[in-house]
CHARMM-style PDB file with segment names, atoms N, HN, CA, C and O in Angstrom:
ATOM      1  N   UNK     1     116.250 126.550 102.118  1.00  0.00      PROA
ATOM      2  CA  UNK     1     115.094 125.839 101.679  1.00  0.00      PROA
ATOM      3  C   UNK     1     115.275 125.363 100.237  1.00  0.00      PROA
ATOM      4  O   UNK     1     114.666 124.381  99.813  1.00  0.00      PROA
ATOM      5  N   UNK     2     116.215 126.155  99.413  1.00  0.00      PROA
ATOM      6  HN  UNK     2     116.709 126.953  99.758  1.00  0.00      PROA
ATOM      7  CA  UNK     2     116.071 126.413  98.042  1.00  0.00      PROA
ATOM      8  C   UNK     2     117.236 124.889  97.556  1.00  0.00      PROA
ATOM      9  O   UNK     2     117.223 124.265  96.494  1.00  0.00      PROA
ATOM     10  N   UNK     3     118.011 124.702  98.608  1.00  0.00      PROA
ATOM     11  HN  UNK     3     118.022 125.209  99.470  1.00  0.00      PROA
ATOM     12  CA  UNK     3     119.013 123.534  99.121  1.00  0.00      PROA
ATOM     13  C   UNK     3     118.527 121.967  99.336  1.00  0.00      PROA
ATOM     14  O   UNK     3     118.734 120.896  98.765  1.00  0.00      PROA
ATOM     15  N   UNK     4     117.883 122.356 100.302  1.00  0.00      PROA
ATOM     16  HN  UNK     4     117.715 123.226 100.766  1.00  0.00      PROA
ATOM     17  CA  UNK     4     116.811 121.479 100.510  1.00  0.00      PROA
ATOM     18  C   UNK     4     115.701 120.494  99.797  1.00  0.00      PROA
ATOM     19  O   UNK     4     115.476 119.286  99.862  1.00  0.00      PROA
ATOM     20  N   UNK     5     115.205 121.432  99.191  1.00  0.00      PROA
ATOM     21  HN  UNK     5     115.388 122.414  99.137  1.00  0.00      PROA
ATOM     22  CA  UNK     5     114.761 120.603  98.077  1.00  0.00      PROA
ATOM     23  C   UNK     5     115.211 120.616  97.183  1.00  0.00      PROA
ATOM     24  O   UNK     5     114.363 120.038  96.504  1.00  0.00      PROA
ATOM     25  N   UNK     6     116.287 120.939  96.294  1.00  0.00      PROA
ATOM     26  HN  UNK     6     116.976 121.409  96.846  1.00  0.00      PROA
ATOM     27  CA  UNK     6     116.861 120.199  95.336  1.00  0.00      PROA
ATOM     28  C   UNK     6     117.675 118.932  95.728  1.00  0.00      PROA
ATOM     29  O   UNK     6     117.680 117.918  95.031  1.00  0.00      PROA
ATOM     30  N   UNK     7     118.448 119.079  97.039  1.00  0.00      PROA
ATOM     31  HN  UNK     7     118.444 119.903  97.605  1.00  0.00      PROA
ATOM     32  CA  UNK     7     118.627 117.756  97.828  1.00  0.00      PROA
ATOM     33  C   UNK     7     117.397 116.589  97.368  1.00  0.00      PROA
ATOM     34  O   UNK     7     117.550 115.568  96.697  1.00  0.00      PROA
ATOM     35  N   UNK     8     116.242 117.095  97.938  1.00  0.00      PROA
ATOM     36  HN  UNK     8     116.117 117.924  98.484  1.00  0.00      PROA
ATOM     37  CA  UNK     8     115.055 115.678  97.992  1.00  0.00      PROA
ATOM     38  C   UNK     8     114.856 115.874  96.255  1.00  0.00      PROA
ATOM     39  O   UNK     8     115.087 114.836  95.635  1.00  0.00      PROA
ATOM     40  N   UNK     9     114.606 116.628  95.724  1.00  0.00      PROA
ATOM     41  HN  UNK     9     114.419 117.471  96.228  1.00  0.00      PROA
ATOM     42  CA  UNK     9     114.612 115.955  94.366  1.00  0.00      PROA
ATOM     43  C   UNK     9     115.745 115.381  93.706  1.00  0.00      PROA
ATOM     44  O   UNK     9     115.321 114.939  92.638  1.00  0.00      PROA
ATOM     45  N   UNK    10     116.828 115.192  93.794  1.00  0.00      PROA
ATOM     46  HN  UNK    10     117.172 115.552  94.662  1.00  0.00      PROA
ATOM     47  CA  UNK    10     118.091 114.748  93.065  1.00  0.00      PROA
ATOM     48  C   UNK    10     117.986 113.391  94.064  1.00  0.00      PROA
ATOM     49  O   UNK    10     117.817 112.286  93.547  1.00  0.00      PROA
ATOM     50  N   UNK    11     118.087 113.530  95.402  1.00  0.00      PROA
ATOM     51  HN  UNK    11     118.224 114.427  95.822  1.00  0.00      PROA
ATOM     52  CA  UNK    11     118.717 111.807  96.253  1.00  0.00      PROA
ATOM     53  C   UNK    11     117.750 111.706  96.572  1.00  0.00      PROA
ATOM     54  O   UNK    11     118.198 110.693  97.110  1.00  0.00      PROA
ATOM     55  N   UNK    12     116.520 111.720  96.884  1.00  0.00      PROA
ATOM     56  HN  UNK    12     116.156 112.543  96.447  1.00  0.00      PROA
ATOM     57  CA  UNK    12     115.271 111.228  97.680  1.00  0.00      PROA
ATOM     58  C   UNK    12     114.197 110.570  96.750  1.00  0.00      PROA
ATOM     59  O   UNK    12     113.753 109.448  96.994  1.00  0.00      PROA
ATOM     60  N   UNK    13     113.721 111.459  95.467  1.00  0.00      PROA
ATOM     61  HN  UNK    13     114.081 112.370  95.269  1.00  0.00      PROA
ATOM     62  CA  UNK    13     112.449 111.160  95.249  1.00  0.00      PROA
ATOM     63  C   UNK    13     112.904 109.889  94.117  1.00  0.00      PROA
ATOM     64  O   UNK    13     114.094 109.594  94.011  1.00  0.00      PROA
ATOM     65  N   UNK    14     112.122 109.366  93.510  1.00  0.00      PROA
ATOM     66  HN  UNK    14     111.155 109.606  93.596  1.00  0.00      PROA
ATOM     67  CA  UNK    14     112.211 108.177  92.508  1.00  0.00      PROA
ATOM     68  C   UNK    14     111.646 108.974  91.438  1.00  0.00      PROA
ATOM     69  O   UNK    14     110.563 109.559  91.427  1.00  0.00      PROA
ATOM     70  N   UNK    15     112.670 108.903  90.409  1.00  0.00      PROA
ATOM     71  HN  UNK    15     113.549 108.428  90.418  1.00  0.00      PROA
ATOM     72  CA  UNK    15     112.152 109.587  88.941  1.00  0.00      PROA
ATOM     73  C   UNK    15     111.144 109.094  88.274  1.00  0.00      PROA
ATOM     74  O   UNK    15     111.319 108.516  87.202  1.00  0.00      PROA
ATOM     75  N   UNK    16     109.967 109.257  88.814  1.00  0.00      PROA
ATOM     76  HN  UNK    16     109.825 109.727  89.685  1.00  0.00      PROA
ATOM     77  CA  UNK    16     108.933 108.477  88.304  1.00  0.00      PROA
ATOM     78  C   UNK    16     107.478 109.787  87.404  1.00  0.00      PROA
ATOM     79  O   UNK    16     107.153 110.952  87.632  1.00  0.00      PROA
ATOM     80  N   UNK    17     107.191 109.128  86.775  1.00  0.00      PROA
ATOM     81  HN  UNK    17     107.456 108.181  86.590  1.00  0.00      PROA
ATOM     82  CA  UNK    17     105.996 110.591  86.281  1.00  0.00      PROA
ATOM     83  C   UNK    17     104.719 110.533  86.544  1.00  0.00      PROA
ATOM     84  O   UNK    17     103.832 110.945  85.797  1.00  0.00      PROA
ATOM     85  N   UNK    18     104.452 109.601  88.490  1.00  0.00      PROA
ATOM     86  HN  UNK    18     105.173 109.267  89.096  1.00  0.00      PROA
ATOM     87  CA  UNK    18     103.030 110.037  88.689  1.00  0.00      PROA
ATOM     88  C   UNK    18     103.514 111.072  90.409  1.00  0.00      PROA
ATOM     89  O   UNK    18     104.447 111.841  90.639  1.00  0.00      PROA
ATOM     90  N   UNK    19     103.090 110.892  90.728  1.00  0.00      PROA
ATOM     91  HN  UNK    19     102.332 110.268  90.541  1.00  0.00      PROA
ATOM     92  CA  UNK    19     102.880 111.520  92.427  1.00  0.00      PROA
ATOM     93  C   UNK    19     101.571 111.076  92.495  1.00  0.00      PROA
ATOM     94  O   UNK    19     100.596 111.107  91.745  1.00  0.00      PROA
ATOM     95  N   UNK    20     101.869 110.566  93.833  1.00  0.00      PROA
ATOM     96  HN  UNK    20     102.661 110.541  94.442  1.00  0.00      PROA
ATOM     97  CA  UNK    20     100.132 110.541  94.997  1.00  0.00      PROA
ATOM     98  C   UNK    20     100.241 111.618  95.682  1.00  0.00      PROA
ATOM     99  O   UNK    20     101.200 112.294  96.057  1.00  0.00      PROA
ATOM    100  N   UNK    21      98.581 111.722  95.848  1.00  0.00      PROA
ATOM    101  HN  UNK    21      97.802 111.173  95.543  1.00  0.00      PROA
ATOM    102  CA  UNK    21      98.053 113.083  96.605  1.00  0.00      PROA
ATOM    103  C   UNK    21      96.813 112.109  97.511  1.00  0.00      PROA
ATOM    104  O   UNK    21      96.181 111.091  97.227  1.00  0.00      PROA
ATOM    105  N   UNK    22      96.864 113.111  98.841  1.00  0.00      PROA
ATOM    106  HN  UNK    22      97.377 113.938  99.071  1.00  0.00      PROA
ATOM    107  CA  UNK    22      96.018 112.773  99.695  1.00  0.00      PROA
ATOM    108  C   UNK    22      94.801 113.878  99.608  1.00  0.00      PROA
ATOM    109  O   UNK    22      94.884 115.049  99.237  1.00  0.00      PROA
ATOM    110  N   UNK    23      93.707 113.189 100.037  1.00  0.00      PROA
ATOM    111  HN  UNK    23      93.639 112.238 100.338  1.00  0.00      PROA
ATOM    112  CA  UNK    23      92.424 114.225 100.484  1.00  0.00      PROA
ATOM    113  C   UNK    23      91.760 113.426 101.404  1.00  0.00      PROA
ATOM    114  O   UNK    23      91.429 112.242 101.356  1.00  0.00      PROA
ATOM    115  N   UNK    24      91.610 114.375 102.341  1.00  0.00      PROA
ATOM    116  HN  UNK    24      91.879 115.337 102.380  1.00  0.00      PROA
ATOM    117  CA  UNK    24      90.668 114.259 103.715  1.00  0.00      PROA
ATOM    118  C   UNK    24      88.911 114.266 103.517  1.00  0.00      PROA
ATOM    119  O   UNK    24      88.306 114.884 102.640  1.00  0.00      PROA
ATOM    120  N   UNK    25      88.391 113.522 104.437  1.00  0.00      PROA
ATOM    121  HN  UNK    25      88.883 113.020 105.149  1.00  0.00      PROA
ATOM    122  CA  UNK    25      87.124 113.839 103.716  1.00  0.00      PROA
ATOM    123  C   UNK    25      85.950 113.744 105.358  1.00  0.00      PROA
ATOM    124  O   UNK    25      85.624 112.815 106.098  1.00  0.00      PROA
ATOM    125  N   UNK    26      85.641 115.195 105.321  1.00  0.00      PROA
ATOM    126  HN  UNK    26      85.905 115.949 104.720  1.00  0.00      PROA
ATOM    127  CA  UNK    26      85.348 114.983 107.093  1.00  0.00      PROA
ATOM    128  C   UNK    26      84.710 114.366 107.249  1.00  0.00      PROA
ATOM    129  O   UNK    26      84.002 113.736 106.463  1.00  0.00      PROA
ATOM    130  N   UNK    27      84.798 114.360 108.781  1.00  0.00      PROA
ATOM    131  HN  UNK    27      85.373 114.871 109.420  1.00  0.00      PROA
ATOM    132  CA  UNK    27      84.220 113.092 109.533  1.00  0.00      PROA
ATOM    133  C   UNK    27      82.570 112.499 109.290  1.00  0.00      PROA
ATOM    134  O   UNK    27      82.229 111.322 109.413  1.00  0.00      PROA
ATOM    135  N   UNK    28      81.775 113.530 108.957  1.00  0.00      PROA
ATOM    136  HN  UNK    28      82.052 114.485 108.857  1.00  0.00      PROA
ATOM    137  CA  UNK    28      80.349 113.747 108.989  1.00  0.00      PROA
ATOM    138  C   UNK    28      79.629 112.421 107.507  1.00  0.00      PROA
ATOM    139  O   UNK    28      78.659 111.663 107.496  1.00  0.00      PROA
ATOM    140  N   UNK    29      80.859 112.774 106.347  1.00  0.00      PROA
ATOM    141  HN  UNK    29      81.647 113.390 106.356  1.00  0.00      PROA
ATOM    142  CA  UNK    29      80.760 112.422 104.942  1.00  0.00      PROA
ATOM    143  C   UNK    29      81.369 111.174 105.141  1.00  0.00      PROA
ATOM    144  O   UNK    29      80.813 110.373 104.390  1.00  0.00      PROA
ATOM    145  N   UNK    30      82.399 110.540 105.912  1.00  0.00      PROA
ATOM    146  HN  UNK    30      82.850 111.191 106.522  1.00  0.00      PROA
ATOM    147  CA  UNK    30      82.797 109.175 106.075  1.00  0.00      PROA
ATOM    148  C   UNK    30      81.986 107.949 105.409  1.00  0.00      PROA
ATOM    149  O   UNK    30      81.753 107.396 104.335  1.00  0.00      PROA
ATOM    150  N   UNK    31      81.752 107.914 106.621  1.00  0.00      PROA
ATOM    151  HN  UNK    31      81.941 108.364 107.494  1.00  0.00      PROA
ATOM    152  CA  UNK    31      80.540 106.854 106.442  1.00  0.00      PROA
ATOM    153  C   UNK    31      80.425 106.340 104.834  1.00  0.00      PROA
ATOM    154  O   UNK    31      80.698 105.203 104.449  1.00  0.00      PROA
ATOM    155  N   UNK    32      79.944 107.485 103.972  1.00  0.00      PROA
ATOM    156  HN  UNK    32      79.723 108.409 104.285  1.00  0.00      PROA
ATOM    157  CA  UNK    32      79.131 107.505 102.677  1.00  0.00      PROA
ATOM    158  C   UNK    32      79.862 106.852 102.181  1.00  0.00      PROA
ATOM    159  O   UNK    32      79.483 105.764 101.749  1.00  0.00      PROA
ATOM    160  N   UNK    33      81.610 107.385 102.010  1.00  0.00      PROA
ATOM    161  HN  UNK    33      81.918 108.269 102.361  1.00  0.00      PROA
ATOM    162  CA  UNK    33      82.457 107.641 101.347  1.00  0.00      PROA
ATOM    163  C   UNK    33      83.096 105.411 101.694  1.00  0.00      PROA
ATOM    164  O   UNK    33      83.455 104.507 100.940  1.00  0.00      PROA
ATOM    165  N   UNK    34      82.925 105.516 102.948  1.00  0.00      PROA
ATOM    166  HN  UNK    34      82.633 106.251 103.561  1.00  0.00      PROA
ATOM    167  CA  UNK    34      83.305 104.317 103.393  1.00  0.00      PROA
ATOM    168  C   UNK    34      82.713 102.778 102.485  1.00  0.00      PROA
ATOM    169  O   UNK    34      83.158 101.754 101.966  1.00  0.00      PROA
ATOM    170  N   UNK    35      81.272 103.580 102.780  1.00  0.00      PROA
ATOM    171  HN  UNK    35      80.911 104.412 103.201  1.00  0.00      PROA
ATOM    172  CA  UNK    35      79.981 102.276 102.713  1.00  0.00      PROA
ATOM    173  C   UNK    35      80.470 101.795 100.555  1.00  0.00      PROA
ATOM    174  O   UNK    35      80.666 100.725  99.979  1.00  0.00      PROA
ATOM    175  N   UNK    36      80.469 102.920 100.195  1.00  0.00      PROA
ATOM    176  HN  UNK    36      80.310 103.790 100.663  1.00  0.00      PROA
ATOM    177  CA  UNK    36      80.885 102.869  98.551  1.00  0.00      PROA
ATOM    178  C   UNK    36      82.433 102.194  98.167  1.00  0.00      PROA
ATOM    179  O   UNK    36      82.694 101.503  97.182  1.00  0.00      PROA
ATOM    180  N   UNK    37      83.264 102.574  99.144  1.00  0.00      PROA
ATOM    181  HN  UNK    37      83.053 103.135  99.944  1.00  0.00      PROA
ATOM    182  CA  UNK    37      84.570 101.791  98.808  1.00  0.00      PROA
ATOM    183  C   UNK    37      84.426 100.536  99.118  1.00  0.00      PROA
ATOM    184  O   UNK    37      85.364  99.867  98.686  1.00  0.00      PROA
ATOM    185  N   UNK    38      83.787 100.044  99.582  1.00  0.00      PROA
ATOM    186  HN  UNK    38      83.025 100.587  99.934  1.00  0.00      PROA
ATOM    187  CA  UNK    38      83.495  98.530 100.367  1.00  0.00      PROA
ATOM    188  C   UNK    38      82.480  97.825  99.591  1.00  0.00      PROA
ATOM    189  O   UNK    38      82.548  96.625  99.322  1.00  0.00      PROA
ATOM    190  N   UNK    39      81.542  98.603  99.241  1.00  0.00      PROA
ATOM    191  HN  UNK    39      81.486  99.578  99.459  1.00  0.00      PROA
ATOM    192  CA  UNK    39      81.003  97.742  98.030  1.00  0.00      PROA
ATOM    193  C   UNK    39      81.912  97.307  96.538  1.00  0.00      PROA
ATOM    194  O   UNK    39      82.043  96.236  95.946  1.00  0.00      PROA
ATOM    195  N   UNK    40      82.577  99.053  96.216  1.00  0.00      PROA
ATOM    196  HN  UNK    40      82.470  99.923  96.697  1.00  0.00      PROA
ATOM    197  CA  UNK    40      83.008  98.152  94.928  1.00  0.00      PROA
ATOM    198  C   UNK    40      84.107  97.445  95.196  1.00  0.00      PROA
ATOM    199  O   UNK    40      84.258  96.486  94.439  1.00  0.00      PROA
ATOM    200  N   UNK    41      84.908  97.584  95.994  1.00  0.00      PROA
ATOM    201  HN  UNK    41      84.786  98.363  96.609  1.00  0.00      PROA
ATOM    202  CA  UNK    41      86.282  96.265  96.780  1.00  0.00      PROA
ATOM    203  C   UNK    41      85.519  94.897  97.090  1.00  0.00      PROA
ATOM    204  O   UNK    41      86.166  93.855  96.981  1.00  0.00      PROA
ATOM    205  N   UNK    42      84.390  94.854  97.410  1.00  0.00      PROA
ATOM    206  HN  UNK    42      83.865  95.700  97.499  1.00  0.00      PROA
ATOM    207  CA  UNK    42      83.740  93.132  97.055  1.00  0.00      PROA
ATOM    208  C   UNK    42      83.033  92.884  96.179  1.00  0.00      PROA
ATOM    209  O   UNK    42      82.667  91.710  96.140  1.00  0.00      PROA
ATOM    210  N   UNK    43      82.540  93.763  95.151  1.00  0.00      PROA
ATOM    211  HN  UNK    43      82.837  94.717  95.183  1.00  0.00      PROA
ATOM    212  CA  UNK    43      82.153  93.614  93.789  1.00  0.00      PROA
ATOM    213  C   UNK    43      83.256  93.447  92.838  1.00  0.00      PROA
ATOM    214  O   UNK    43      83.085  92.965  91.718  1.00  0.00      PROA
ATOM    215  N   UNK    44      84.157  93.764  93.194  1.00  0.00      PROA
ATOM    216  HN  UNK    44      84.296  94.155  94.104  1.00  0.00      PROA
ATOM    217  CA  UNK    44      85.759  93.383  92.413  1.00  0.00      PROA
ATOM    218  C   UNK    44      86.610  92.062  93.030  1.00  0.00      PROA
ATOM    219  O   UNK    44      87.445  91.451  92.362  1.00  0.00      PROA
ATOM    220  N   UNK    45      86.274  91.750  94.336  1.00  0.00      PROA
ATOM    221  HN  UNK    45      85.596  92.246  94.878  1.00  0.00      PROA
ATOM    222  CA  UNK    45      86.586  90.637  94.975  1.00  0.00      PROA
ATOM    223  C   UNK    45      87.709  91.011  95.002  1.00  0.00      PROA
ATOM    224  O   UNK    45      88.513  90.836  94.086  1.00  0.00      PROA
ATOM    225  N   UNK    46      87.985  91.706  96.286  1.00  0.00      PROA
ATOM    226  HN  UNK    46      87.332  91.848  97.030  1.00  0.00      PROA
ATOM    227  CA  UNK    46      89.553  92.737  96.335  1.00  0.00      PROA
ATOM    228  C   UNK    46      89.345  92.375  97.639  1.00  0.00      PROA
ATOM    229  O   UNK    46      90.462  92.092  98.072  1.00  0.00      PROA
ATOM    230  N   UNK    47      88.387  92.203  98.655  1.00  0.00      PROA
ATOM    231  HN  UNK    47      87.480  92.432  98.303  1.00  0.00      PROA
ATOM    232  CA  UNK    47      88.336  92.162  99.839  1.00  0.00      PROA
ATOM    233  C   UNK    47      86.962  91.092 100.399  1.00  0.00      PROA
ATOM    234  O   UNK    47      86.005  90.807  99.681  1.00  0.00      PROA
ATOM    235  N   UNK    48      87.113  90.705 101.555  1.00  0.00      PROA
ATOM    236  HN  UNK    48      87.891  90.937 102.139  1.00  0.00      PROA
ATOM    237  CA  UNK    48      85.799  90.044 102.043  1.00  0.00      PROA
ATOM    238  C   UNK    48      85.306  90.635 103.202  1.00  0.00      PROA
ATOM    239  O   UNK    48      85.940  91.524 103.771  1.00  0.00      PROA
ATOM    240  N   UNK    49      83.704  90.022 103.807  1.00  0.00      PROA
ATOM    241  HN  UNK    49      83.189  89.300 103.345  1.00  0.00      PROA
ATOM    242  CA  UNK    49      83.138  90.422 104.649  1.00  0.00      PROA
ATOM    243  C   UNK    49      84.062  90.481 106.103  1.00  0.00      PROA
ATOM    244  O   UNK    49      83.797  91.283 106.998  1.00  0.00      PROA
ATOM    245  N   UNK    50      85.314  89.383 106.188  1.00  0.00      PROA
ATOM    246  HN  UNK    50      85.529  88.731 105.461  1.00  0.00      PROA
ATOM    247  CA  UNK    50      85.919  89.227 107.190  1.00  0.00      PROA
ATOM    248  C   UNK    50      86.574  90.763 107.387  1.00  0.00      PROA
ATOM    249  O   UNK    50      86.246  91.585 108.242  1.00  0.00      PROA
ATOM    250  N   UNK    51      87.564  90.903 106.376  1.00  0.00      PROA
ATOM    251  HN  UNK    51      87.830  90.235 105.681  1.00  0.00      PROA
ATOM    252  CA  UNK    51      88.452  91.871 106.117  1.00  0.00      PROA
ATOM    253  C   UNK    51      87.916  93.154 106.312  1.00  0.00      PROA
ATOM    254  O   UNK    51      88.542  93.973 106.984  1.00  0.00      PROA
ATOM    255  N   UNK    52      86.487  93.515 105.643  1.00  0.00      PROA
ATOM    256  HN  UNK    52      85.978  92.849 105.097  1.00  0.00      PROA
ATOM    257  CA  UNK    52      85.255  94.637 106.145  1.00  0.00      PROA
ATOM    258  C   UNK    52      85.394  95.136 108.300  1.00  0.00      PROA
ATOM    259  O   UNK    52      85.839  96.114 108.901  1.00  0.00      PROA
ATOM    260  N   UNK    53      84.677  93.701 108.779  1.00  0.00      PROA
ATOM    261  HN  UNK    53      84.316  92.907 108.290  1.00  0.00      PROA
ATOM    262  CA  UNK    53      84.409  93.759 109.941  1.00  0.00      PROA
ATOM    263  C   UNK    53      85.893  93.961 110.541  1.00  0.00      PROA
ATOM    264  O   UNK    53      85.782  94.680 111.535  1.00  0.00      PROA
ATOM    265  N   UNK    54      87.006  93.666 110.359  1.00  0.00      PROA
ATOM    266  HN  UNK    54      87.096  93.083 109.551  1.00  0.00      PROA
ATOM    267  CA  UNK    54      87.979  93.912 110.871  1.00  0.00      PROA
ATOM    268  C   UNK    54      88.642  95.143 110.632  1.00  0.00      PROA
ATOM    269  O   UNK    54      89.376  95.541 111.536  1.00  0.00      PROA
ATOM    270  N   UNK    55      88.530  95.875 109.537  1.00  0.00      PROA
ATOM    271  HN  UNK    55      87.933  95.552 108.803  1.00  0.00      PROA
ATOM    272  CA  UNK    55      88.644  97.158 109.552  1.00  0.00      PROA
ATOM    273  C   UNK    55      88.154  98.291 110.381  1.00  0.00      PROA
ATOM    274  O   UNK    55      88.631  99.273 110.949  1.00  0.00      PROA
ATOM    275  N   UNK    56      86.613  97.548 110.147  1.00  0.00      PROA
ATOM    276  HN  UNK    56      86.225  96.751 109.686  1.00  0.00      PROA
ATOM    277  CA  UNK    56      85.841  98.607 111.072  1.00  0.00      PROA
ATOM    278  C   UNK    56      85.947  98.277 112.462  1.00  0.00      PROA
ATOM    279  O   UNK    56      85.494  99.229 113.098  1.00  0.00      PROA
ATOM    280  N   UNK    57      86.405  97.205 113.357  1.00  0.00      PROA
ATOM    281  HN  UNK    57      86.773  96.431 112.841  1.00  0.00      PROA
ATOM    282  CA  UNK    57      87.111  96.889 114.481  1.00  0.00      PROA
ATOM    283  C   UNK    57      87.813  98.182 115.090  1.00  0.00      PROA
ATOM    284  O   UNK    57      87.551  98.916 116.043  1.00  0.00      PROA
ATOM    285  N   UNK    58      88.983  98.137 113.969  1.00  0.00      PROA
ATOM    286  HN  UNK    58      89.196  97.541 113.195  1.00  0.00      PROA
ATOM    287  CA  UNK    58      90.370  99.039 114.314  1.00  0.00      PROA
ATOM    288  C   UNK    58      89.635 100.574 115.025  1.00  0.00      PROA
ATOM    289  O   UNK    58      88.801 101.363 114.580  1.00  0.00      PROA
ATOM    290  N   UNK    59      90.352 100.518 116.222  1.00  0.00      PROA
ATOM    291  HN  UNK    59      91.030  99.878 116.583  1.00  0.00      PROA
ATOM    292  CA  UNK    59      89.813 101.880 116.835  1.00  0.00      PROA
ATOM    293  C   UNK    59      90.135 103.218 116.103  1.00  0.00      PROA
ATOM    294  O   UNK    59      89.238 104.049 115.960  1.00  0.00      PROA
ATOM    295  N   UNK    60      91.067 103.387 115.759  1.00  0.00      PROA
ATOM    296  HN  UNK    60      91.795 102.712 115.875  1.00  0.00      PROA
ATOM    297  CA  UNK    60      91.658 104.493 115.146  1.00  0.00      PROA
ATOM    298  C   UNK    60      91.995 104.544 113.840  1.00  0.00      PROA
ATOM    299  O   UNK    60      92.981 105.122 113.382  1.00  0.00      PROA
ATOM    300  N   UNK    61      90.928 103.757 113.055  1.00  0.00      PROA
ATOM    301  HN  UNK    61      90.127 103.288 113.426  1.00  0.00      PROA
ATOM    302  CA  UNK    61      90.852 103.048 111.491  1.00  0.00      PROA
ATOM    303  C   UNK    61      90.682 104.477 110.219  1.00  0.00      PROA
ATOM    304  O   UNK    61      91.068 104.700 109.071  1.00  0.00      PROA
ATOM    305  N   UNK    62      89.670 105.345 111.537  1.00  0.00      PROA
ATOM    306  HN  UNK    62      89.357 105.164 112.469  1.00  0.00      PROA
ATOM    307  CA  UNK    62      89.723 106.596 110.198  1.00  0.00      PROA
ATOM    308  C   UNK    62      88.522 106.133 109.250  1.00  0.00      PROA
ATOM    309  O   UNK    62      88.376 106.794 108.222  1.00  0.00      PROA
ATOM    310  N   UNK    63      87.636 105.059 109.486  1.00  0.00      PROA
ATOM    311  HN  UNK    63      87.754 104.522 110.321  1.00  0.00      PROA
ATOM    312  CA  UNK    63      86.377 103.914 109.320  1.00  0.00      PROA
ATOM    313  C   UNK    63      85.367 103.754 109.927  1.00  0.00      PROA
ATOM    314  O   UNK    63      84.826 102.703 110.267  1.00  0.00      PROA
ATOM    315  N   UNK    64      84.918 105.337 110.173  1.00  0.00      PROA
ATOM    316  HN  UNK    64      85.358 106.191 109.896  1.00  0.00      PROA
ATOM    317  CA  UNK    64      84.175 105.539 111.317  1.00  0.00      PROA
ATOM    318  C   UNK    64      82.852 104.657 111.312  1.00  0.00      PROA
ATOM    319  O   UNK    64      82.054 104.970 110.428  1.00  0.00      PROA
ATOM    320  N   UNK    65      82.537 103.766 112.020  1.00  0.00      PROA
ATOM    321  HN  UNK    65      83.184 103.512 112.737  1.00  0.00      PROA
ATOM    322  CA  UNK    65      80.902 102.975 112.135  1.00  0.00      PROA
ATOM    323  C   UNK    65      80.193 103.974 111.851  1.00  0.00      PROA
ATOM    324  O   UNK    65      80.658 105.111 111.918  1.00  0.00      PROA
ATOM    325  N   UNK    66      78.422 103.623 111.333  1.00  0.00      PROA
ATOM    326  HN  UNK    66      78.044 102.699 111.279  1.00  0.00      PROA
ATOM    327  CA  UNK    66      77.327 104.350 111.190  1.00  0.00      PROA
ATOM    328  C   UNK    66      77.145 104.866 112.825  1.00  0.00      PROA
ATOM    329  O   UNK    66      76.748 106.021 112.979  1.00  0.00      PROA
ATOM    330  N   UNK    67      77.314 104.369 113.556  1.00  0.00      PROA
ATOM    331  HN  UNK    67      77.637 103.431 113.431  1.00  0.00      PROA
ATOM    332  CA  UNK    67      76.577 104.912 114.967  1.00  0.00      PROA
ATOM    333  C   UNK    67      77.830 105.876 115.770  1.00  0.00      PROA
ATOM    334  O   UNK    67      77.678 106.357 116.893  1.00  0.00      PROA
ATOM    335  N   UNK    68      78.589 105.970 115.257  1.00  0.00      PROA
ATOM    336  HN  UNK    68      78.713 105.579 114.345  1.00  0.00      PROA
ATOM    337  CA  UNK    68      80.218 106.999 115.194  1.00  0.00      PROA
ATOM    338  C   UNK    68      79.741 108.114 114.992  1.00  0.00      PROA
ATOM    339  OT1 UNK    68      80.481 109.092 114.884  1.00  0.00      PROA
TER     340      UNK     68
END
């Protein structure tokens, strides 16, 4: 193991000084979490109403609809 990752840190990773991290945010809290990223992404004009409805399309988007 101890092999292993010094492997992925020497040839794999990019010497860079941030890392991304993920967080899950259950299913119940979605929605909230959804409805707020979508406002400020078209208050910044990062995205449109098209791009919205087509997200929330995607079956397995992880974008759960209000009635979800």
């Amino acid at each position: 193991m101890l092999q292993f990752g010094a492997w992925v840190a020497d040839e794999v990773l990019a010497p860079v000084p941030h890392r991304q991290h993920a967080f899950t945010v259950p299913k119940i809290l979605r929605v909230y979490f959804r409805d707020r990223v979508f406002q400020v992404l078209l208050r910044e004009r990062r995205i449109d109403e098209t791009l919205i409805r087509t997200l929330l399309g995607w079956r397995h988007s992880g974008l759960l609809r209000s009635a979800e």
